[in-house]
SEVOPA-284630 format. One record per atom (N, C-alpha, C, O): residue in three letters; atom name; chain; x, y, z. Coordinates in steps of 0.2 Angstrom, whole numbers. Layout:
% SEVOPA-284630
aa,at,ch,X,Y,Z
ala,CA,A,X,Y,Z
...
This chain:
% SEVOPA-284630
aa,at,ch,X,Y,Z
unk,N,A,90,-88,-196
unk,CA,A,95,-85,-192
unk,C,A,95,-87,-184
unk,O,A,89,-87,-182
unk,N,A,100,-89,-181
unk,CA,A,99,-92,-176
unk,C,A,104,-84,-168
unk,O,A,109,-82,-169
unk,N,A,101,-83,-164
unk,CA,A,103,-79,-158
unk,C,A,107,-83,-155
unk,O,A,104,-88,-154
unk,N,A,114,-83,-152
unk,CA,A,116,-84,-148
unk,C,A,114,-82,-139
unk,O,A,113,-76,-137
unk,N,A,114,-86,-137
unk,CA,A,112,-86,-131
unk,C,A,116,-80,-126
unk,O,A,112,-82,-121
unk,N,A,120,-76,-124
unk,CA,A,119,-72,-120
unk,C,A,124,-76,-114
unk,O,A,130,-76,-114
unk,N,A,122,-79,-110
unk,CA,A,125,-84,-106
unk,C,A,123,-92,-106
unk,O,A,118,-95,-106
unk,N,A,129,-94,-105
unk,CA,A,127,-101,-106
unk,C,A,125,-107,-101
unk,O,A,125,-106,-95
unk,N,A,123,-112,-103
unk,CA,A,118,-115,-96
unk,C,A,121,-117,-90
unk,O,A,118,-119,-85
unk,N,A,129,-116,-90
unk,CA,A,129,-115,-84
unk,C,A,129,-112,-82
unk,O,A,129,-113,-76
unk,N,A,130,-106,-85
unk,CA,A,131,-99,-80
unk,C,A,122,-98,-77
unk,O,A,122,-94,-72
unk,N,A,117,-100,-80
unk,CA,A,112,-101,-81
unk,C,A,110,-106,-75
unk,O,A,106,-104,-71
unk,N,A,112,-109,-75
unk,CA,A,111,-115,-68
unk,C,A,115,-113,-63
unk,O,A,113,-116,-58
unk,N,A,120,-110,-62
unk,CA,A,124,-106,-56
unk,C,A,122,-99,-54
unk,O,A,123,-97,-48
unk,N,A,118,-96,-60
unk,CA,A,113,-90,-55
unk,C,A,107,-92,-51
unk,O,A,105,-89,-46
unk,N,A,104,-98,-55
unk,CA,A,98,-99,-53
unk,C,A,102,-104,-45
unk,O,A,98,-103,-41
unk,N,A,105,-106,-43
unk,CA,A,110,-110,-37
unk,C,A,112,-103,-34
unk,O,A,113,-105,-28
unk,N,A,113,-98,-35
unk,CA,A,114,-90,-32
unk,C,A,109,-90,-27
unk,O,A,109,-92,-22
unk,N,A,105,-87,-32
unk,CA,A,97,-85,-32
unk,C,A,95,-90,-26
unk,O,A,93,-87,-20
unk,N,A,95,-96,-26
unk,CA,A,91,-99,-23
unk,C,A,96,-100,-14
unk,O,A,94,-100,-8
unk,N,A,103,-99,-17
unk,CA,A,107,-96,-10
unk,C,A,106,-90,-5
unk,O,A,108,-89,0
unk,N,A,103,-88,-10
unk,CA,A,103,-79,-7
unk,C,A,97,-81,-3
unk,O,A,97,-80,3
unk,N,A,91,-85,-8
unk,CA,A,84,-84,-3
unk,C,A,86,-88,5
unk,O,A,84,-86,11
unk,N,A,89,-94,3
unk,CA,A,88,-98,13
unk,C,A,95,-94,15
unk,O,A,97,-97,20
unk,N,A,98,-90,13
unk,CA,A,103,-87,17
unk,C,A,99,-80,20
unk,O,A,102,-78,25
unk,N,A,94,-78,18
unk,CA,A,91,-73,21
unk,C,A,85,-77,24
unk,O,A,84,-76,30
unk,N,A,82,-81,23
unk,CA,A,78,-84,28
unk,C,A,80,-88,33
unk,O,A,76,-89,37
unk,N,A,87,-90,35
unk,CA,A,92,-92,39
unk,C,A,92,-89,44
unk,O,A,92,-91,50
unk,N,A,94,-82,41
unk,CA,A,95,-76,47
unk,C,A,89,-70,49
unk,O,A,88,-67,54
unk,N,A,84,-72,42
unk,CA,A,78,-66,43
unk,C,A,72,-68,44
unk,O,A,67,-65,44
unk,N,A,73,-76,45
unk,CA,A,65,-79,44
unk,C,A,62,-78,49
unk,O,A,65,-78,54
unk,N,A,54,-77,49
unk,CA,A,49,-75,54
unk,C,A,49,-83,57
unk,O,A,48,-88,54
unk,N,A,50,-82,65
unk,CA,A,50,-88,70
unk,C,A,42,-89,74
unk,O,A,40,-93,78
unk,N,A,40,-81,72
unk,CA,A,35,-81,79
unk,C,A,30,-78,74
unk,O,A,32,-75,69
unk,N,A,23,-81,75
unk,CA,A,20,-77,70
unk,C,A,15,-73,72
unk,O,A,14,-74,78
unk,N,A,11,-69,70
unk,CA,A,9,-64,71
unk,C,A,3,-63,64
unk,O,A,4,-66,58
unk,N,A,-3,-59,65
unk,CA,A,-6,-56,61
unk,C,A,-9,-63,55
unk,O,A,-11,-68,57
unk,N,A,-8,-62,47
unk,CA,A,-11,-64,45
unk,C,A,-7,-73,43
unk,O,A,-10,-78,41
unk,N,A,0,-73,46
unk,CA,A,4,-78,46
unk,C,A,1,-83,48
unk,O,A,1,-88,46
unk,N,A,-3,-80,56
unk,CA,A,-6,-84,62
unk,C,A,-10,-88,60
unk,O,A,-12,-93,63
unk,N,A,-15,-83,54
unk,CA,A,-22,-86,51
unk,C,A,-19,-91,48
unk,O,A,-20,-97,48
unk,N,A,-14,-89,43
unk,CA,A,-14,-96,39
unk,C,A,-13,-104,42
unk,O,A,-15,-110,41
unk,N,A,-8,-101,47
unk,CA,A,-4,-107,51
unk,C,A,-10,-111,54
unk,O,A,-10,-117,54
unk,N,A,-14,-108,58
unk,CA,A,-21,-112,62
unk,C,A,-25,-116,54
unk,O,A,-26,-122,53
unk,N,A,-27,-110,49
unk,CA,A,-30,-113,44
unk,C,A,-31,-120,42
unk,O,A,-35,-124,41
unk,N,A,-22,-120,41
unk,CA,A,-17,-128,41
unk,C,A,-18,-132,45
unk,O,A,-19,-138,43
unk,N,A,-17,-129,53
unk,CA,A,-15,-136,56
unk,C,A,-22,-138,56
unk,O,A,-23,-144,58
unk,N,A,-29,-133,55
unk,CA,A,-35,-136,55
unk,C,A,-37,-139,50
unk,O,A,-43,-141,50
unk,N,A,-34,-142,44
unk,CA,A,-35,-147,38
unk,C,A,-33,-151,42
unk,O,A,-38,-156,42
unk,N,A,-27,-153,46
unk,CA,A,-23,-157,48
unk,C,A,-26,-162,55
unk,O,A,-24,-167,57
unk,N,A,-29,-157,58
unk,CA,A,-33,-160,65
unk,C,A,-40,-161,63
unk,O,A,-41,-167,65
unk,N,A,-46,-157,59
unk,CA,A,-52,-157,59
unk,C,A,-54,-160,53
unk,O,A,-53,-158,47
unk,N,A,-57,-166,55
unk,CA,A,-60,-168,45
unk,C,A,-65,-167,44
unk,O,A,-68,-171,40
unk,N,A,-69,-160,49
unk,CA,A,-73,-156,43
unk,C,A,-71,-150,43
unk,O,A,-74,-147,47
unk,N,A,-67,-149,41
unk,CA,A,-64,-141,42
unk,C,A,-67,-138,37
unk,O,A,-69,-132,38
unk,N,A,-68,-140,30
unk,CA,A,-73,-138,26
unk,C,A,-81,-137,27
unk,O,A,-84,-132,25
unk,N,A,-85,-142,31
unk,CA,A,-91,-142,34
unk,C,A,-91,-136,39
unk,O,A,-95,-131,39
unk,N,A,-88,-137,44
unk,CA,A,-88,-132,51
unk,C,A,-81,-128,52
unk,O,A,-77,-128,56
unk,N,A,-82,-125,47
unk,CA,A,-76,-119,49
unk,C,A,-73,-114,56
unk,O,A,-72,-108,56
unk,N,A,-74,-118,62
unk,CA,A,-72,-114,68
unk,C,A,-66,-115,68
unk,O,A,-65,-121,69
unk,N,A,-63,-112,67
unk,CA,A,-56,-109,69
unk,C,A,-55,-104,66
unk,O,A,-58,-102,60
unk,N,A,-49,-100,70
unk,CA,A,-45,-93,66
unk,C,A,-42,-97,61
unk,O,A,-40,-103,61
unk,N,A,-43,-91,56
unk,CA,A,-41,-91,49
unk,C,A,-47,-92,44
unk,O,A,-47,-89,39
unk,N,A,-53,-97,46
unk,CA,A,-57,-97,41
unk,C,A,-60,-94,36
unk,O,A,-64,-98,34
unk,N,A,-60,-89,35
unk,CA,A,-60,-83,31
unk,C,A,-58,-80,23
unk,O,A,-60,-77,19
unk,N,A,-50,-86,28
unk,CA,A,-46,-85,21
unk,C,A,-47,-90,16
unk,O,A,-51,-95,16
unk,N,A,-43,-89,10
unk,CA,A,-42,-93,4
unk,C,A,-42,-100,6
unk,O,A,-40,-102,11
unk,N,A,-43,-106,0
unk,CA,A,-40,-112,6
unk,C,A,-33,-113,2
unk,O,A,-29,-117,5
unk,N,A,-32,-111,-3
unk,CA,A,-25,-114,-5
unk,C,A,-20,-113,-3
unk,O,A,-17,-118,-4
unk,N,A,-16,-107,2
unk,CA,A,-11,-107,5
unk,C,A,-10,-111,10
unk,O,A,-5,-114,12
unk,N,A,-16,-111,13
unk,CA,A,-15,-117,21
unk,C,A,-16,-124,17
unk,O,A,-15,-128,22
unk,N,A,-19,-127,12
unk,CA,A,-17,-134,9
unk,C,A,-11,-134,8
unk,O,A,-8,-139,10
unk,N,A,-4,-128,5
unk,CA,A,1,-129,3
unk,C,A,6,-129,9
unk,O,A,11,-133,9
unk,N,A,4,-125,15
unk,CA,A,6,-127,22
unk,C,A,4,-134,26
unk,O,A,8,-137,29
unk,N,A,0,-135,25
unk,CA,A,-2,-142,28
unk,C,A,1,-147,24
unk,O,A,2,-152,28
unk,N,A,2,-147,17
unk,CA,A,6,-151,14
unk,C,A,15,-151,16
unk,O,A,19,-155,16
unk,N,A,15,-146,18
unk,CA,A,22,-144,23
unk,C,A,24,-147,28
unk,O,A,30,-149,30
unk,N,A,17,-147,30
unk,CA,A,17,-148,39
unk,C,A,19,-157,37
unk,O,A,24,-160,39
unk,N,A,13,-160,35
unk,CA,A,14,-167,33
unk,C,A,20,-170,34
unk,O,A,22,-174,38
unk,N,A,23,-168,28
unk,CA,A,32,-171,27
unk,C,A,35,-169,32
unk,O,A,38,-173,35
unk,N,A,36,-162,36
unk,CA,A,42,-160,40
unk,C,A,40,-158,47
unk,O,A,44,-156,52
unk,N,A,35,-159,47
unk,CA,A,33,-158,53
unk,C,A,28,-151,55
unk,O,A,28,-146,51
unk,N,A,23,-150,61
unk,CA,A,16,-142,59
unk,C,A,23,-141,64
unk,O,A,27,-143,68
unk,N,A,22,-134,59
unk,CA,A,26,-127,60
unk,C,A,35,-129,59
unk,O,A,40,-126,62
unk,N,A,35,-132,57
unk,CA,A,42,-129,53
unk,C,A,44,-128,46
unk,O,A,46,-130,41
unk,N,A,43,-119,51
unk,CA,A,44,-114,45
unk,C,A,49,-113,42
unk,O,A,49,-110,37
unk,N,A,54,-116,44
unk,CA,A,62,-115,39
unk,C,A,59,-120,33
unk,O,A,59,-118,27
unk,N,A,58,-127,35
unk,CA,A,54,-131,28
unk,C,A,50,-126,24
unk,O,A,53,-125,19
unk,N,A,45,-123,26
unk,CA,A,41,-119,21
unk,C,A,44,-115,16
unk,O,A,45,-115,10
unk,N,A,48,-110,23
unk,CA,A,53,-107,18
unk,C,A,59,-109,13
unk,O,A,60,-105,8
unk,N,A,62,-115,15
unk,CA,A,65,-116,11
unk,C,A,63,-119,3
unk,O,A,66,-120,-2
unk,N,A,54,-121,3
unk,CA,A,51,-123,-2
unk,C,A,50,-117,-6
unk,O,A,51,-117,-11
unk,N,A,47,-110,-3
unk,CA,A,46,-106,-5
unk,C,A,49,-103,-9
unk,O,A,47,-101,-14
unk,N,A,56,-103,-6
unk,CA,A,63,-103,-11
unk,C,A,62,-106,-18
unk,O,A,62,-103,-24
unk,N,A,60,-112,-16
unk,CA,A,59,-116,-24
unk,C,A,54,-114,-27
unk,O,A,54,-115,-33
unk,N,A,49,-112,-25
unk,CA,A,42,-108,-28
unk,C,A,44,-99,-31
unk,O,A,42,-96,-36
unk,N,A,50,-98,-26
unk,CA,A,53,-92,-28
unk,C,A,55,-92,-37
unk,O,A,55,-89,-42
unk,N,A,59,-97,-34
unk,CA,A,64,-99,-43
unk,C,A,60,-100,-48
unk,O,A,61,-98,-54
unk,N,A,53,-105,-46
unk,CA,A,50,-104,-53
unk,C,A,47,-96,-56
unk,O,A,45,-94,-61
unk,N,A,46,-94,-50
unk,CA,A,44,-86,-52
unk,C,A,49,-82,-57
unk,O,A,48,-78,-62
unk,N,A,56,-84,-54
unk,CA,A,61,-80,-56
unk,C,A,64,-84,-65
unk,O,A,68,-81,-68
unk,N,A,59,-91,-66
unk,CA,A,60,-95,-72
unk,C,A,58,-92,-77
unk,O,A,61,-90,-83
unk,N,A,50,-92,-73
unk,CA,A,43,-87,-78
unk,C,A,45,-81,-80
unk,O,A,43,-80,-85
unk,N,A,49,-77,-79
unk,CA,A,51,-71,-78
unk,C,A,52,-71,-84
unk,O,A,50,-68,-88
unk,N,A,58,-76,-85
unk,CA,A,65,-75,-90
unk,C,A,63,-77,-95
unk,O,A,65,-76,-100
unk,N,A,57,-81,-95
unk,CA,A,57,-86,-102
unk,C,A,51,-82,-103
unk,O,A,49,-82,-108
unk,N,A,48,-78,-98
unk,CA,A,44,-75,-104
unk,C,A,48,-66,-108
unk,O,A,48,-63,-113
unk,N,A,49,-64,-103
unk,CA,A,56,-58,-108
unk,C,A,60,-60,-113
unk,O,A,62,-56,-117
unk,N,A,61,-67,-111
unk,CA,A,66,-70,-118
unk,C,A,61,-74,-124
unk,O,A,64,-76,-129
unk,N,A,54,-74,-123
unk,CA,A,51,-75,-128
unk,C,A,47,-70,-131
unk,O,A,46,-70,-137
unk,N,A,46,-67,-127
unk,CA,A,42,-57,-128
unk,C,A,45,-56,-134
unk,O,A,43,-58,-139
unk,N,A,51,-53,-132
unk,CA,A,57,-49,-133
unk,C,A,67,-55,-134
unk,O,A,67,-60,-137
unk,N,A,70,-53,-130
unk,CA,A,75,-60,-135
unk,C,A,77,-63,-129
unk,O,A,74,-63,-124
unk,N,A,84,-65,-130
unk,CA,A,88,-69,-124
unk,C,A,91,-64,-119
unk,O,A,92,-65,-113
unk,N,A,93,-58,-124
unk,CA,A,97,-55,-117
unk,C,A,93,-50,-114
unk,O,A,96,-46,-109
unk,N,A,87,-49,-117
unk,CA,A,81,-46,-111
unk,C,A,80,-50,-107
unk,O,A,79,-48,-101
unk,N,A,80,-56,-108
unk,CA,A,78,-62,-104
unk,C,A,82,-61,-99
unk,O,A,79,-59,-93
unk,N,A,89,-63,-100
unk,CA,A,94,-62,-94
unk,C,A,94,-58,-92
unk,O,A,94,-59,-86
unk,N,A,93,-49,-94
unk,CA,A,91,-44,-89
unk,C,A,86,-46,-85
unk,O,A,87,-44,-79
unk,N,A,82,-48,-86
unk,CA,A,75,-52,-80
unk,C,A,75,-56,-77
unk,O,A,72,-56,-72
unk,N,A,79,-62,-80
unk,CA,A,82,-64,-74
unk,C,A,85,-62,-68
unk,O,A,84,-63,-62
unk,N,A,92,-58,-70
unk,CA,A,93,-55,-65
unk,C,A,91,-48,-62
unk,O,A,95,-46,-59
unk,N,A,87,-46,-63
unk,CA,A,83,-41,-60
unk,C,A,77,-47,-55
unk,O,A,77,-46,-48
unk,N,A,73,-52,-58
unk,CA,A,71,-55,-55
unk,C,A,74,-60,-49
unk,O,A,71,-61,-43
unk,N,A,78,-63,-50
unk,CA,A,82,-67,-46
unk,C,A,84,-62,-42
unk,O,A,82,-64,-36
unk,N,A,86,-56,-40
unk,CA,A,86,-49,-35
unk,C,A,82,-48,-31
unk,O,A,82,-49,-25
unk,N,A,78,-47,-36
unk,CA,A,71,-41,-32
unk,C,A,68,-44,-27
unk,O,A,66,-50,-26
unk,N,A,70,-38,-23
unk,CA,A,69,-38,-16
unk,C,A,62,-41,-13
unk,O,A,61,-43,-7
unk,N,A,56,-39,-17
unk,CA,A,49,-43,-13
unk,C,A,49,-50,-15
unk,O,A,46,-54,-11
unk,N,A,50,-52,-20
unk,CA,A,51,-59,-22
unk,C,A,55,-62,-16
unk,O,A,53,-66,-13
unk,N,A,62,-59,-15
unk,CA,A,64,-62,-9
unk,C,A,62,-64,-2
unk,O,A,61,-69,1
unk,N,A,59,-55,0
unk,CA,A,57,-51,6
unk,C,A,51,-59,7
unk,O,A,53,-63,11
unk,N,A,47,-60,6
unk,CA,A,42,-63,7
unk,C,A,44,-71,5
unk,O,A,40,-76,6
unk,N,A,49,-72,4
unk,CA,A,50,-81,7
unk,C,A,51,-82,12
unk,O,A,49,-88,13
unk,N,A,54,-78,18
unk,CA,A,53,-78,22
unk,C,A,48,-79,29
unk,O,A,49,-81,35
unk,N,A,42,-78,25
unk,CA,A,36,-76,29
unk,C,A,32,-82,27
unk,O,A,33,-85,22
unk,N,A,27,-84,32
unk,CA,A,23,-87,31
unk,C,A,14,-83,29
unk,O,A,9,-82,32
unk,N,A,16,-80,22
unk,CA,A,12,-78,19
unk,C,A,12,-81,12
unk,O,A,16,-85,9
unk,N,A,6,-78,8
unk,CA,A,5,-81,2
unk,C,A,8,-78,-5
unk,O,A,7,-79,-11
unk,N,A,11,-73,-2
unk,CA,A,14,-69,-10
unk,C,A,19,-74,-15
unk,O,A,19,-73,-21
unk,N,A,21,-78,-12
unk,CA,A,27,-83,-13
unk,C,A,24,-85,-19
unk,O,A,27,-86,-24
unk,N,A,19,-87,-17
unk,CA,A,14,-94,-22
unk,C,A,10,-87,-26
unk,O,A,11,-87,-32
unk,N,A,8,-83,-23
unk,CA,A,4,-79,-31
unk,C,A,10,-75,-36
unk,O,A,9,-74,-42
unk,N,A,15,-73,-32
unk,CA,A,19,-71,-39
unk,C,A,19,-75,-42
unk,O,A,16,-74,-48
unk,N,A,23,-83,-39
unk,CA,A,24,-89,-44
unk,C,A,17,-90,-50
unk,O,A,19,-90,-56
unk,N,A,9,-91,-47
unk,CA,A,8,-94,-50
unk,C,A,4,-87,-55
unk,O,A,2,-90,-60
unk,N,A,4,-82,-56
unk,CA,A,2,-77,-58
unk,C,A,7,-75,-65
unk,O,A,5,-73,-71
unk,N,A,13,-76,-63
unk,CA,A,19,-74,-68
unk,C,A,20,-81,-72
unk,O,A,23,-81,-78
unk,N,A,18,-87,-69
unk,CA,A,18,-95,-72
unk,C,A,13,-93,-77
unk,O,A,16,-92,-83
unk,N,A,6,-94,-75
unk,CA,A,2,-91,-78
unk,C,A,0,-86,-86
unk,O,A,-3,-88,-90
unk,N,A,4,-80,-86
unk,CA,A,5,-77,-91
unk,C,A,9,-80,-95
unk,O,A,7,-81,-101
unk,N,A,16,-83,-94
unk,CA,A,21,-88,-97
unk,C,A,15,-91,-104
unk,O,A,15,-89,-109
unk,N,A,11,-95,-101
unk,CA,A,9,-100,-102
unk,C,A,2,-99,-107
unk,O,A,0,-102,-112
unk,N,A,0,-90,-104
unk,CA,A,-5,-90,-107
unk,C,A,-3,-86,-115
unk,O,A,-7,-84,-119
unk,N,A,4,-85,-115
unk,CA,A,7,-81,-120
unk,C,A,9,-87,-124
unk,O,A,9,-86,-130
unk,N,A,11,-94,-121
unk,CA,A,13,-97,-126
unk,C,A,5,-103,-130
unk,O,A,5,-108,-133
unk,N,A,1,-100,-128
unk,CA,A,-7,-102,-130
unk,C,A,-9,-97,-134
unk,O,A,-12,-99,-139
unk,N,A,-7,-90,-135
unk,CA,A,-9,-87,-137
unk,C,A,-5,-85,-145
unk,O,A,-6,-81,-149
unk,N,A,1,-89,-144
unk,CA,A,5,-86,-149
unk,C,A,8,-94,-152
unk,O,A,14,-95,-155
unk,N,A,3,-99,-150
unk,CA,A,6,-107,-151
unk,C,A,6,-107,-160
unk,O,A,2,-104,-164
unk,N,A,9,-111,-161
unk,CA,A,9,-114,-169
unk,C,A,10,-120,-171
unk,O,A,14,-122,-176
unk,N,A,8,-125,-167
unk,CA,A,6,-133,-167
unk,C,A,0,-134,-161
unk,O,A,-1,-130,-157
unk,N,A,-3,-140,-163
unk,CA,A,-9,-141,-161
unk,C,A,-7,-144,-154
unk,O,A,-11,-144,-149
unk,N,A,-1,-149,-154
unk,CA,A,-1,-152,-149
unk,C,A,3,-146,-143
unk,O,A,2,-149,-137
unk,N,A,6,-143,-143
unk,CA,A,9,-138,-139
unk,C,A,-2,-133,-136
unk,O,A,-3,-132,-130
unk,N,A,-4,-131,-139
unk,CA,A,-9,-127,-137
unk,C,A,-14,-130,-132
unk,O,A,-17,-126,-128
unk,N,A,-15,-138,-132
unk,CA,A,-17,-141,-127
unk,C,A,-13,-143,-121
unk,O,A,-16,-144,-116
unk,N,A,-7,-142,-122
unk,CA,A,-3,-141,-114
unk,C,A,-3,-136,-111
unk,O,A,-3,-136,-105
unk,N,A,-2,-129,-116
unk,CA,A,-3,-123,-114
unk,C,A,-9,-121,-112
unk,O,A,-8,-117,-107
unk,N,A,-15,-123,-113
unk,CA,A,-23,-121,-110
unk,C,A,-22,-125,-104
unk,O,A,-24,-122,-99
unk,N,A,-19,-132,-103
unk,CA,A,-20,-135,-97
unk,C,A,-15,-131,-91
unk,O,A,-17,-130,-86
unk,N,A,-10,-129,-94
unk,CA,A,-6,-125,-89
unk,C,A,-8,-118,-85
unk,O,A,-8,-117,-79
unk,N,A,-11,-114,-91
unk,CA,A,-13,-108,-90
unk,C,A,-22,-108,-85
unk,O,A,-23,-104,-81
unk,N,A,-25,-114,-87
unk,CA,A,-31,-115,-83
unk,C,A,-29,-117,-77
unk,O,A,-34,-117,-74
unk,N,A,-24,-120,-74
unk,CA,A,-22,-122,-66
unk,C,A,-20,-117,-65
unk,O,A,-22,-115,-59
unk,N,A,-15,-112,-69
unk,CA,A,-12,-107,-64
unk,C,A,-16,-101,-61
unk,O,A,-15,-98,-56
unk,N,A,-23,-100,-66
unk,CA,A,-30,-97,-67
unk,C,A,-33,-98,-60
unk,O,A,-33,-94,-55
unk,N,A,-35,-106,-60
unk,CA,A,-36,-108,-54
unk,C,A,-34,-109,-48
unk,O,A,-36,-106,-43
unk,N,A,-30,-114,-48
unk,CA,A,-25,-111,-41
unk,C,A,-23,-104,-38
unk,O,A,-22,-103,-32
unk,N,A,-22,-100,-42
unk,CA,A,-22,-91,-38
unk,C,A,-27,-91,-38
unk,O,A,-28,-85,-39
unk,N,A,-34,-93,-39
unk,CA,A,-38,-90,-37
unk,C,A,-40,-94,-29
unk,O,A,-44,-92,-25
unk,N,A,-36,-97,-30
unk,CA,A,-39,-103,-23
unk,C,A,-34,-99,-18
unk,O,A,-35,-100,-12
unk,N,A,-28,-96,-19
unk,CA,A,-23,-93,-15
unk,C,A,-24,-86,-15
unk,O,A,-21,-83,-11
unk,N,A,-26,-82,-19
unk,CA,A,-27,-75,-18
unk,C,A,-33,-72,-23
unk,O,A,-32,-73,-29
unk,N,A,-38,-69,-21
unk,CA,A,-43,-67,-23
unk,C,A,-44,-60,-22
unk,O,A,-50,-59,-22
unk,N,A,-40,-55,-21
unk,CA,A,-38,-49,-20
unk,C,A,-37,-46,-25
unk,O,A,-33,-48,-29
unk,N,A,-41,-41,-26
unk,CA,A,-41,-36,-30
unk,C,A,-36,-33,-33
unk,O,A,-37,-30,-38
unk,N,A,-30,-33,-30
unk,CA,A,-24,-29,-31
unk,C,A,-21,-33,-36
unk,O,A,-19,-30,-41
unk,N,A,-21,-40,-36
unk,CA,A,-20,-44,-40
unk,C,A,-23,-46,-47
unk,O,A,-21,-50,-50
């Protein structure tokens, strides 16, 4: 018995094209220019991978403290677009946003079926902190993504039915493992 799909792939690549409209259209008008607080730490963390090549040996600068994964993924920002341009970051984030809101769909629509899926999708592609925090030069962006990545990944490992499918899923599910822990080690989480 085969499900028909709910909407089809273009309506499907036109919300995700929404979604990803709504995010640089609010970070266009709402995005943080001046940074402040733990924003500032990341931002120094960064441009300190980028100036100091022992930043891991001698950790003097603000921010070192923090995790090192989100100021590697800024310093990787900085590289191509230039340190401190935040519209770049955010507009990446954006795209870090959409895998979050990918992970979502495919895993409701694997749970449970396609048109729970599309309700998640579009509750995800909405929801307002997934947005609120692309914005910002913070790490939520990357831990929703790589957390909700993660579970995807670790449900299609755990519910696999070919041998060669369960080695790509252990390798997926072990990077997303690790990279949030290298971006967020927070309890809450």
């Amino acid at each position: 018995m085969t499900v028909e799909m709910p909407c089809s792939r273009r309506t499907i690549v036109l919300l995700f094209l929404l979604f990803f409209s709504l995010r640089v259209g609010i970070v266009y008008n709402f995005g943080v220019t001046e940074l402040t607080g733990d924003s500032s730490s990341y931002h120094s963390y960064a441009v300190a991978i980028g100036e100091q090549s022992d930043w891991i040996s001698t950790p003097s600068f603000f921010g070192s403290s923090r995790e090192p994964g989100y100021p590697i993924f800024l310093w990787a920002v900085y590289i191509i677009f230039g340190t401190a341009n935040f519209f770049a970051v955010y507009v990446l984030q954006a795209l870090v946003g959409l895998l979050t809101v990918y992970s979502v769909w495919r895993l409701a629509a694997v749970i449970f079926d396609e048109r729970t899926g599309i309700l998640a999708l579009l509750w995800s592609g909405t929801y307002v902190h997934y947005i609120w925090y692309t914005g910002k030069v913070l790490r939520e962006t990357l831990v929703f993504a790589i957390l909700i990545f993660g579970f995807l990944h670790l449900w299609y490992f755990l519910n696999r039915e070919r041998n060669t499918d369960v080695l790509k899923s252990v390798h997926f599910w072990i990077f997303s493992l690790c990279f949030g822990l290298l971006i967020h080690t927070d309890a809450r989480y």
